[in-house]
TIKERO-471299 format. One record per residue (C-alpha): residue number from 1; chain; x, y, z; residue in one letter. Coordinates in pm, 1 decimal. Each point is the difference from the previous one (the first is absolute). Example, Ala and Ser with C-alpha at 12.3 -4.5 7.8 and 13.67 -1.06 7.14 Angstrom:
<rs>
R   seq   mol         xx         yy         zz   type
R     1     A     1230.0     -450.0      780.0      a
R     2     A      137.0      344.0      -66.0      s
</rs>
This chain:
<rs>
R   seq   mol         xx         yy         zz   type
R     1     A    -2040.0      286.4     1951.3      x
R     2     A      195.8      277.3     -100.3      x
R     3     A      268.3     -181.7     -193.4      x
R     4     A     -307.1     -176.6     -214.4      x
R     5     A     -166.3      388.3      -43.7      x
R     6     A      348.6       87.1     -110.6      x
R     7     A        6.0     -280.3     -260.7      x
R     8     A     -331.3       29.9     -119.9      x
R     9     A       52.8      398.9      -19.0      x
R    10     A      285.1     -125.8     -254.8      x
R    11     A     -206.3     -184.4     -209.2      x
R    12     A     -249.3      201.6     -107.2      x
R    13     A      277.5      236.6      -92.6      x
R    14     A       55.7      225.7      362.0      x
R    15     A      371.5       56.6       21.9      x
R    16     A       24.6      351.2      235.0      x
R    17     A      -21.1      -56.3      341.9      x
R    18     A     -274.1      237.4       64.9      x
R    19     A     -198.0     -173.6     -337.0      x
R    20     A       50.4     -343.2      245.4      x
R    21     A     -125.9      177.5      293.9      x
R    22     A     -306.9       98.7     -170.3      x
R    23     A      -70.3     -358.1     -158.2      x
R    24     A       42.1     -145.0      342.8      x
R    25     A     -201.7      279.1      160.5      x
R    26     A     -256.2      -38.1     -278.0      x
R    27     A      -64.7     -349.5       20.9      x
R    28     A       40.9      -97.0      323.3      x
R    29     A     -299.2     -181.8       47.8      x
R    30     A      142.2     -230.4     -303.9      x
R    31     A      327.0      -76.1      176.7      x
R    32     A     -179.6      -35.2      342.4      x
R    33     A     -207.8     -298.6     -206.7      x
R    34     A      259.3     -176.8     -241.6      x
R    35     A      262.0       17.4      275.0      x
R    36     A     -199.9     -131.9      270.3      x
R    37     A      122.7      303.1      257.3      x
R    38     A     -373.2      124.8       43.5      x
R    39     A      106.7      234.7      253.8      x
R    40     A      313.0      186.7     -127.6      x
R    41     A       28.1      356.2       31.5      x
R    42     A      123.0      221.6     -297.1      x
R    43     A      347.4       97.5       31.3      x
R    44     A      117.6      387.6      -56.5      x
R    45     A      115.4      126.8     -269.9      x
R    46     A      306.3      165.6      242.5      x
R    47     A       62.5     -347.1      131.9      x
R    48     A       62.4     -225.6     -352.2      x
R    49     A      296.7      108.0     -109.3      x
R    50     A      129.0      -27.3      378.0      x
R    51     A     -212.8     -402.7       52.4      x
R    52     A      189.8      -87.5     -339.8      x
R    53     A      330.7      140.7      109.2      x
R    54     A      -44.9     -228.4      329.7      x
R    55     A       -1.7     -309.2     -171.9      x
R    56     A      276.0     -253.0      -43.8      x
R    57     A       76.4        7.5     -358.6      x
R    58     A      163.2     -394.3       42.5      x
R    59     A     -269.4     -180.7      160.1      x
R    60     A     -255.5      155.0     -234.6      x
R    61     A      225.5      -93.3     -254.3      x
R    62     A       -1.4     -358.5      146.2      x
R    63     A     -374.8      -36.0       50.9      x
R    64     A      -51.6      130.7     -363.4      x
R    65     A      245.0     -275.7     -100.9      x
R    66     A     -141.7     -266.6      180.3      x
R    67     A     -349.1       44.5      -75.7      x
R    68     A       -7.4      151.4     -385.1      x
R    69     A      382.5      -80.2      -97.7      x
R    70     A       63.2     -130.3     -329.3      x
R    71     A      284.3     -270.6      -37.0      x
R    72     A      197.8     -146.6     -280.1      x
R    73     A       96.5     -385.7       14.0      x
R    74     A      353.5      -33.8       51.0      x
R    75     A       61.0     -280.6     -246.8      x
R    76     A      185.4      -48.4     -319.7      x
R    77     A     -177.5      212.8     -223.3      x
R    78     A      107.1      317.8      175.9      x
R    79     A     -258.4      286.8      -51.8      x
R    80     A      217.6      308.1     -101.9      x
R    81     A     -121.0      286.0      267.8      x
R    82     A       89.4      367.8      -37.1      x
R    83     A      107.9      189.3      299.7      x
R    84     A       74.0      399.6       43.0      x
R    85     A      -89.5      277.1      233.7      x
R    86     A     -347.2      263.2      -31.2      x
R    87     A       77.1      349.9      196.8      x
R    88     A     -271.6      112.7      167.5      x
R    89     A       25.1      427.1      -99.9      x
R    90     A     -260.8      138.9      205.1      x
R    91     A      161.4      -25.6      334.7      x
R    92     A      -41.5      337.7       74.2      x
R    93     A      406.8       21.1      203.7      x
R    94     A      164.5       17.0     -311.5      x
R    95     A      299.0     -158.6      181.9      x
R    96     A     -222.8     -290.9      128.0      x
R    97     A       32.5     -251.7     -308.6      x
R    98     A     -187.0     -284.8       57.7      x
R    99     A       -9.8     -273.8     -310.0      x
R   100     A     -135.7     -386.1      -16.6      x
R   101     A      212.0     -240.3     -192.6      x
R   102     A     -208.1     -230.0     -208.3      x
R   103     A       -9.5     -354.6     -131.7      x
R   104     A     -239.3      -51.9     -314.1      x
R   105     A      -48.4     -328.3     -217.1      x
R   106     A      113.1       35.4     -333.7      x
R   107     A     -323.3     -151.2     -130.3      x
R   108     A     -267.3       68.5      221.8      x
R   109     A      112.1      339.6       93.6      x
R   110     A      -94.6      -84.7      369.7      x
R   111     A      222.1      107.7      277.9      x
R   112     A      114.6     -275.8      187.1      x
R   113     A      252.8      152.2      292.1      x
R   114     A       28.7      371.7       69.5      x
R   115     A      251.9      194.1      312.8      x
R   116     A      -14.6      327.0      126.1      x
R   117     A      301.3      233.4      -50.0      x
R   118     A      120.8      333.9      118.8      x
R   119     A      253.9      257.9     -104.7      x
R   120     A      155.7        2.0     -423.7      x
R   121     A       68.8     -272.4     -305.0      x
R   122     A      309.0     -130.8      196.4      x
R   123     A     -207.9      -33.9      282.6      x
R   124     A     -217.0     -267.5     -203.7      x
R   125     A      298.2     -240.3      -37.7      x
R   126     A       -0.4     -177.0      339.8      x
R   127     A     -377.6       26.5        2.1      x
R   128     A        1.8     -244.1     -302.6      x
R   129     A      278.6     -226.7      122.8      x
R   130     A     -245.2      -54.2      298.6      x
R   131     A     -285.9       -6.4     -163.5      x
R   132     A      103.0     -276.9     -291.8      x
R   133     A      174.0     -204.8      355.5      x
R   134     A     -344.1       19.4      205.1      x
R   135     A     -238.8      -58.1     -319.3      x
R   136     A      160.6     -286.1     -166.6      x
R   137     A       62.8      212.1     -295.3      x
R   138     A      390.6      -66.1       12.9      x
R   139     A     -118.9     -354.4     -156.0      x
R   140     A     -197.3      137.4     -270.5      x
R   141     A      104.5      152.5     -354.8      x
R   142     A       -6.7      396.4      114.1      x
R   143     A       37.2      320.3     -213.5      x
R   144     A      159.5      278.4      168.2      x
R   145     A       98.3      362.3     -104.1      x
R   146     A      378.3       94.6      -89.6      x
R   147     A       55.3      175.5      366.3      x
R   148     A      -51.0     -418.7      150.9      x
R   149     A      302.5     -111.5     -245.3      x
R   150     A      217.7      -41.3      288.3      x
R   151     A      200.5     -286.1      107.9      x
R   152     A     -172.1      -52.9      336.2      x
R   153     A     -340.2       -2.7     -179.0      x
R   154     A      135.1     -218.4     -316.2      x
R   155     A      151.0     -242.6      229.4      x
R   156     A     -239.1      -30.7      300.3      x
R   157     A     -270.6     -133.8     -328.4      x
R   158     A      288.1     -212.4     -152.7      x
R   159     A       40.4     -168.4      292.7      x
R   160     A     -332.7      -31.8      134.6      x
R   161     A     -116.3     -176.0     -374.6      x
R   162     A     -184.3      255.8     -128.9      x
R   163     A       66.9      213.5     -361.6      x
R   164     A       42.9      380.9      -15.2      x
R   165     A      -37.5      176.5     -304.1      x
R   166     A      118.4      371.1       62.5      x
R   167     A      104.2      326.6     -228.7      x
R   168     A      342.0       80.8      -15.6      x
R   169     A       87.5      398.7       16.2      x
R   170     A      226.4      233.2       87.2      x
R   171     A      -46.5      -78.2      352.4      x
R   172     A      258.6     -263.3      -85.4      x
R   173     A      189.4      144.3     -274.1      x
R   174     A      277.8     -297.5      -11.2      x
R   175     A     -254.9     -293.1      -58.7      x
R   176     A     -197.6      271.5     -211.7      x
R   177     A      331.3        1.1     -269.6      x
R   178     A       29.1     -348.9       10.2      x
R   179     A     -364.2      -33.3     -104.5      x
R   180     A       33.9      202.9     -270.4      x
R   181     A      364.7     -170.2     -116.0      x
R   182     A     -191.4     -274.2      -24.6      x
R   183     A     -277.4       96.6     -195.2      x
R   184     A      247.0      121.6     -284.1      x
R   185     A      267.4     -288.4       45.3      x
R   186     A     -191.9     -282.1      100.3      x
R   187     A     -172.2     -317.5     -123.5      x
R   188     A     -328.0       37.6      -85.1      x
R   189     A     -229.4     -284.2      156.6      x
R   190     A     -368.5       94.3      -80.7      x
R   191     A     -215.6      296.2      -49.3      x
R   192     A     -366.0      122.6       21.0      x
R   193     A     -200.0      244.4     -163.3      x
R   194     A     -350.9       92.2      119.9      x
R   195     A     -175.3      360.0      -84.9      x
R   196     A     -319.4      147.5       94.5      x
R   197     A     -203.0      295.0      -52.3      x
R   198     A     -164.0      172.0      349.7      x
R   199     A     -103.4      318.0      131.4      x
R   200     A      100.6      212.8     -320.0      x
R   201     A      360.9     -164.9      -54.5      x
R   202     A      127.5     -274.1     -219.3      x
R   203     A      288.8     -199.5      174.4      x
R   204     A      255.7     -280.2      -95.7      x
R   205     A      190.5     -164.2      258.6      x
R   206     A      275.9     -228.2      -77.1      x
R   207     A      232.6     -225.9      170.9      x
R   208     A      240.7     -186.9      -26.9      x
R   209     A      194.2     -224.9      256.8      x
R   210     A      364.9      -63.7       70.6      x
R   211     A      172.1     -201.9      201.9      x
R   212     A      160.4      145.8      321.0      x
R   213     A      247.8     -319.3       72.0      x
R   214     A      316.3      197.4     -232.0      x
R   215     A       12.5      307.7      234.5      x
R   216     A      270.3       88.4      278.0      x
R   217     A     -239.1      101.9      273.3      x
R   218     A      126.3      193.5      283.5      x
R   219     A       20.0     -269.6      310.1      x
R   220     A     -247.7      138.8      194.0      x
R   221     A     -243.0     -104.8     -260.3      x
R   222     A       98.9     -317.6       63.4      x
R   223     A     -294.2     -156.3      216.8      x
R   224     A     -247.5      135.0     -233.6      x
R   225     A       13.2     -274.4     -289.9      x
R   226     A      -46.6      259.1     -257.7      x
R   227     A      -35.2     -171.4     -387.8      x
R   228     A     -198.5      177.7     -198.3      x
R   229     A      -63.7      306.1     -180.3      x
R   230     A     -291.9      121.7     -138.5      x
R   231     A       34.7      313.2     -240.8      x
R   232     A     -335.8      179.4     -102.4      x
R   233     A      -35.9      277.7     -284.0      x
R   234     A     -297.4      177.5      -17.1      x
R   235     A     -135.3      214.2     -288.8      x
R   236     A     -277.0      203.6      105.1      x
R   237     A     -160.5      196.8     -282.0      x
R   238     A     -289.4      248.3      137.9      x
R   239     A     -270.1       94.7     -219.8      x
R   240     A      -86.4      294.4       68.7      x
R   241     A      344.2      176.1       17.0      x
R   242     A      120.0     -222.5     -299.9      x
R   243     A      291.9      -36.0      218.2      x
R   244     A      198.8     -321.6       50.8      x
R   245     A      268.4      -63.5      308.2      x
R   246     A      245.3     -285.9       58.2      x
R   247     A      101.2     -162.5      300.8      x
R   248     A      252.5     -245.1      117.8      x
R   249     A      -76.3     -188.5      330.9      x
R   250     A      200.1     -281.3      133.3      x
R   251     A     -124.3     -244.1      249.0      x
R   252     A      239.1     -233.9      202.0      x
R   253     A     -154.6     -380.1      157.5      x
R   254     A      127.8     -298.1      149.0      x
R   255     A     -209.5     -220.6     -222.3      x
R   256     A      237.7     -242.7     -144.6      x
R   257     A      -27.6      -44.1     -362.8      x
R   258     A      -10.3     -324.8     -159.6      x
R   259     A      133.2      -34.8     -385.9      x
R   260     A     -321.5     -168.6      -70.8      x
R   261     A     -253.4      223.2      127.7      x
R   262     A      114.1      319.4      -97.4      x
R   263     A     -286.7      145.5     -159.3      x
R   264     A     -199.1     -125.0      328.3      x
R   265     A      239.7      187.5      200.4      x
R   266     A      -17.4      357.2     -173.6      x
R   267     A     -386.8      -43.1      -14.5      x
R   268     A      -65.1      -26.2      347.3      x
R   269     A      253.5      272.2       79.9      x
R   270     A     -150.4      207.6     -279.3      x
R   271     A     -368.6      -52.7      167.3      x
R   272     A      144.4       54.6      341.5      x
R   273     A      153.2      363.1      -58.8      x
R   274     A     -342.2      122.5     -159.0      x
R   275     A     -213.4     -209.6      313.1      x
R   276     A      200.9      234.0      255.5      x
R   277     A     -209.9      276.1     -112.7      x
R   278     A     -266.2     -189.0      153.0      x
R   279     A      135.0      191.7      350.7      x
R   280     A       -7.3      334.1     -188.8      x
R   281     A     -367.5      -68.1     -107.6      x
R   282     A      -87.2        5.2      322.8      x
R   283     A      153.4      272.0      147.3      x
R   284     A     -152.6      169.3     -306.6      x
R   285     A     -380.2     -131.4      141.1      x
R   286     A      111.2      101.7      353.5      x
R   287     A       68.2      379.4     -137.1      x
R   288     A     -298.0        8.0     -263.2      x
R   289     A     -294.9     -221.3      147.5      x
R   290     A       63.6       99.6      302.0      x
R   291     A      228.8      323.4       56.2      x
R   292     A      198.4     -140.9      219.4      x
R   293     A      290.0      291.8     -123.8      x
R   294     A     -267.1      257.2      127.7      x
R   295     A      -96.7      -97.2      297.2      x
R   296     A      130.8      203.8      287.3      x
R   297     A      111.7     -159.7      312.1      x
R   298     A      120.8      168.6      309.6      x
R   299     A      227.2     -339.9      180.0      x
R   300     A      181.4     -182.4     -182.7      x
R   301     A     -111.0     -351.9      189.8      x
R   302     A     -367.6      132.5     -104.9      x
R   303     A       70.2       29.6     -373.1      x
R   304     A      179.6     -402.0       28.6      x
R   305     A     -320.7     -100.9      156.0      x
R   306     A     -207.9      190.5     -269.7      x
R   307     A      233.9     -174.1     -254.3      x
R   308     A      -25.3     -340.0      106.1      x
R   309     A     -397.6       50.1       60.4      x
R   310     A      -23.4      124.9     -350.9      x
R   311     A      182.4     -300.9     -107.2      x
R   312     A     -224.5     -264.4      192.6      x
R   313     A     -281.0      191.7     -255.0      x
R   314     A      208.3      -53.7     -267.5      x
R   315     A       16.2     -369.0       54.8      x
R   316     A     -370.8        4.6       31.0      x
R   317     A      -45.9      131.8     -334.4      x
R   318     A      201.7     -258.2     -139.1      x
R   319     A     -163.5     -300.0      136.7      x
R   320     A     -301.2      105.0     -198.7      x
R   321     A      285.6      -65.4     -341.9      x
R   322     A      -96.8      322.4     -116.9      x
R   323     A      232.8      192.9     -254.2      x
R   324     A     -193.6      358.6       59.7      x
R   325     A       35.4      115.1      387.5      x
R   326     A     -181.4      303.6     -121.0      x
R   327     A     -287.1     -202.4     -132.8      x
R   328     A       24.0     -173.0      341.6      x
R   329     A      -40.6      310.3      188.8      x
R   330     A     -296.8      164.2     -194.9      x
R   331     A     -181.8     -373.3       62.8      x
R   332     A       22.6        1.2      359.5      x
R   333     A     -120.3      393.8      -17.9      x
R   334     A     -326.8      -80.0     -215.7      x
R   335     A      -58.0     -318.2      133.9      x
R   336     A      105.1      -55.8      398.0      x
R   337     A     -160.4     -311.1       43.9      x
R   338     A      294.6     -145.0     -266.7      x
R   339     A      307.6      202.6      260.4      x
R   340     A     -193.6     -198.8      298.8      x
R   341     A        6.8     -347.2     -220.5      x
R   342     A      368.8        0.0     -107.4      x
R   343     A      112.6      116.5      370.4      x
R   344     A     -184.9     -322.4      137.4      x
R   345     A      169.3     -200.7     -273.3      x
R   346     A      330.9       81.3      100.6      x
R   347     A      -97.8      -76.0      336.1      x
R   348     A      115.5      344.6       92.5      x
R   349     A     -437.2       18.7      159.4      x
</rs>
């Protein structure tokens, strides 16, 4: 009962602990009746952060899985799937950093695989290596940050079938150089140019692709069946500053390029760098719709919990294919019978 107050707290916009309290405190009789639990008592307010902190972060994470998981078909036609790590800042042991690492569609912008993970951004590399073995997700087409261009991480998706598509930086200044040698020196195989005009800024993006085949990797590259480079230039011009900035990003895959489909090739890699923002939209939703940045939590297992929890909402939202979680949110406030209806079509009453 409490773990359904929790969730319904979240969507109709509660994110404190003490604002969850009060919702479940509030409308108790409500959860007694849509939960079936006719006779549960209210908990504390002293003893929630402590009940959350209790839980087992895994087999929550499994049960959420199992019953309101969203899956990709592991076919062909490879869905391209974004994955990258949301801190949680509100832990209030500022040496306590506790993060998820998650695994969002391209397309549908629905997280399909998420893992808990403790400590800094090195921290998150073995967390994805696991996470991409236990999900499946070493078989899919995956974009990853620069700090996952690594030959363990390359290689272990190589080998299991899947594609990577990943940033090179300075993090790996040798490959870095030979990306941008050749840019200047080498043949140019296709190129795409797509612009758009959002949230007060004009930008053009384009790319172009190269072949990887002509370069003298170091060996330990090796396993990772790297063959493709992906250069993007982006012009933003903002309008209100009248300002415009340039920037060169280069983006390394083991997609194999075939003479004849060239212009295939540097379209879906030129889609695919944009679609990881997907991951970023969502952390953005996590920190504006529902504060997650600003909520204070004393354990670090207890702000995991909270994290995953808020997720599970997330998903909610999404099964109703809405584009507006706010709009969402201010629904389910005016109108409760509508929260009640879409928690009994998910199945989650």
């Amino acid at each position: 009962m409490i773990i359904a107050g929790f969730v319904s707290a979240t969507l109709v916009g509660r994110s404190s602990l003490s604002g969850i309290h009060r919702f479940i405190e509030h409308r108790i009789n409500w959860l007694r009746e849509v939960t079936g639990y006719e006779n549960a008592d209210i908990i504390l307010r002293a003893h929630l952060p402590r009940f959350l902190n209790q839980l087992d972060w895994d087999t929550l994470n499994d049960l959420i899985e199992e019953h309101f998981g969203v899956y990709i078909e592991r076919d062909e036609n490879k869905e391209w799937v974004a994955i990258d790590g949301k801190a949680f800042r509100g832990t209030i042991k500022g040496g306590d950093k506790q993060s998820v690492v998650l695994s969002v569609t391209h397309d549908s912008r629905k997280v399909i695989a998420q893992a808990r993970q403790t400590g800094n951004k090195s921290s998150e590399i073995p967390v994805v290596r696991n996470l991409l073995k236990s999900s499946g997700l070493e078989r899919q087409k995956v974009t990853l940050d620069a700090h996952h261009l690594n030959p363990l991480t390359t290689s272990q998706i190589h080998q299991a079938g899947g594609c990577y598509l990943i940033q090179a930086k300075e993090n790996q200044p040798i490959l870095l150089d030979k990306c941008r040698t050749l840019e200047t020196a080498g043949e140019l195989l296709a190129e795409n140019i797509d612009h758009d005009k959002a949230n007060g800024r004009m930008t053009i993006r384009h790319s172009r692709l190269f072949s990887m085949e002509s370069l003298n990797l170091d060996k330990r590259w090796c396993d990772s069946g790297m063959k493709s480079l992906t250069v993007v230039k982006r012009e933003t011009f903002e309008i209100a500053t009248r300002k415009t900035t340039v920037e060169t990003s280069y983006y390394v895959s083991n997609i194999a390029i075939d003479r004849n489909c060239t212009q295939q090739t540097v379209d879906e890699t030129a889609g695919a760098i944009r679609g990881h923002w997907g991951v970023e939209a969502d952390n953005h939703i996590r920190d504006k719709t529902f504060n997650e940045d600003n909520v204070k939590t004393k354990y670090g297992n207890q702000a995991q919990i909270m994290g995953r929890l808020r997720g599970l909402a997330m998903g909610l939202i999404r099964k109703t294919k809405t584009k507006n979680f706010q709009a969402v949110i201010d629904k389910f406030v005016d109108c409760p019978d509508s929260l009640v209806s879409m928690l009994k079509s998910a199945n989650f009453l």
